[in-house]
N, C-alpha and C positions, 0 to 999 in steps of 0.2 A: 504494500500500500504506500505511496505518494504521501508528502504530508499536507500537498493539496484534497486530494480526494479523505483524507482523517477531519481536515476542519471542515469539510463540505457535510461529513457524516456528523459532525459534532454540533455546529454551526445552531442548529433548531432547538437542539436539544440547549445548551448555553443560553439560548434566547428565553427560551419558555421559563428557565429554570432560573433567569434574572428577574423575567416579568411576573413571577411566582415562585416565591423560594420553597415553597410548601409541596410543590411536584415535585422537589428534586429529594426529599427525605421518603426513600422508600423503608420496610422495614421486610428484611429476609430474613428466610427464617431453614429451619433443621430439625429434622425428628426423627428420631429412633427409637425402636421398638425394643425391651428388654430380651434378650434371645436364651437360648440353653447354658447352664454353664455359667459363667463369667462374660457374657459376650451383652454389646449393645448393636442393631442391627440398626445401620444409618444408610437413607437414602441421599445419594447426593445429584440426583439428579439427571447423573450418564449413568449410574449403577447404583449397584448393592454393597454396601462396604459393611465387612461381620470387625466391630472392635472387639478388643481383648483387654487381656492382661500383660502386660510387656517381659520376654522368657526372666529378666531382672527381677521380677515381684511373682515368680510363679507361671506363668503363661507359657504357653507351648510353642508360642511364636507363628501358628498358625493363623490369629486372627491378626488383623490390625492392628498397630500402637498409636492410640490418641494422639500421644508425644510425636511421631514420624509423621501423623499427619496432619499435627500444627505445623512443623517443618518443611510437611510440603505443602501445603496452603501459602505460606511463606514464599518458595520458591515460586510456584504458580502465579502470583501475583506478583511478585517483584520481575519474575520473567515477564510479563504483559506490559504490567508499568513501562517499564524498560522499552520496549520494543513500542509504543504509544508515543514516550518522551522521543524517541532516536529519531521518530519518522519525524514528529512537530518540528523537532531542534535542525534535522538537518542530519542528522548523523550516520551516515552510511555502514551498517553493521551487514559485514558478511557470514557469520556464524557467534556463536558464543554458547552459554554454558553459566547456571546458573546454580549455586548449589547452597545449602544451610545444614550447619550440624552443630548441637546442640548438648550440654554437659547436665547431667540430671543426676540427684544423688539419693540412688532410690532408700537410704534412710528414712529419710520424712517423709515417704509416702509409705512406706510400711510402719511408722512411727517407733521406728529403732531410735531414735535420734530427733529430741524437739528443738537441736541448733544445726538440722543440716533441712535445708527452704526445702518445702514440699513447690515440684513441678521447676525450669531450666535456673540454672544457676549463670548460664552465660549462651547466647547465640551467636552465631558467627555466618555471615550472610556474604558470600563470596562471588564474582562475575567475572570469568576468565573471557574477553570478546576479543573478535576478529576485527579489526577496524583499523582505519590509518588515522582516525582522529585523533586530535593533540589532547594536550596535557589542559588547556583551558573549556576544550568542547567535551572529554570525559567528564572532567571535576564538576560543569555543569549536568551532564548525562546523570550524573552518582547523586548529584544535589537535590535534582526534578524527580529522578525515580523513588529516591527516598521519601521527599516530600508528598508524591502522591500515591506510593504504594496502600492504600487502605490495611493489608495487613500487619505490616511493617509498623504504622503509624497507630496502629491498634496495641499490637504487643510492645510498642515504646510510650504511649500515652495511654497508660489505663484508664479503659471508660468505664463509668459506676455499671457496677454487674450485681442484677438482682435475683433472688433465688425465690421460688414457690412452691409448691406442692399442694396435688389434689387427692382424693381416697377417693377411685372408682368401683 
């Protein structure tokens, strides 16, 4: 994609979304179903994904690890971002490679240990790219993609997160 043809696609939606800032707050949402086992079955919308237990806290490593898949929710998004800002900016990306890995100390979530943080202790968000861009059109690439990764800026600005429960 062009980054003519991105602002052409974007263009309406920006408009509507200035002349009404109340369009632009959608609310998405996640549901899964408690499954056999240890498992929670989450649709994510191309599939069926079965979580687990991570093989570190017991798990067999068959299902999914919630933790692998904040990390690549992570990546997914910081890949898109990325490839959104390169086309607006100008930046000519012939390949690249986007990776997150993540230090968890599965102490405090088995509550062996009430001074080792339950969930990552440090994330590390790496983008190895194919490009001849310089050192001032990266540093902005790195700056925009950051600034408008929605996950990224999720997991760095904790939003109030609220808990409920029903009895069906």
């Amino acid at each position: 994609m062009k980054a003519e043809e991105l602002r052409t696609l974007q263009a309406p939606l920006k408009d509507a979304y200035k002349d009404a800032p109340e369009k632009a707050v959608v609310t998405l949402n996640a549901e899964g179903r408690i499954g056999e086992g240890l498992t929670c079955r989450v649709e994510t919308g191309k599939a069926l994904v079965e979580a687990g237990l991570h093989p570190a806290t017991g798990g067999d490593g068959l299902a999914a690890c919630s933790g692998d898949m904040l990390l690549e929710a992570l990546v997914a998004c910081a890949g898109v971002t990325l490839q959104a800002v390169s086309t607006a900016i100008g930046v000519e990306l012939r390949a690249g490679k986007v990776s997150a890995e993540g230090d968890l100390d599965f102490r405090g979530t088995l509550g062996v240990s009430k001074e080792a943080p339950v969930g990552f202790r440090d994330i590390r968000l790496r983008f190895d790219l194919d490009t001849d861009a310089d050192a001032e059109q990266l540093a902005t690439l790195m700056r925009l993609t950051e600034r408008y990764c929605v996950v990224f800026q999720t997991i760095q600005n904790k939003p109030d997160l609220n808990v409920s429960y029903s009895v069906v």
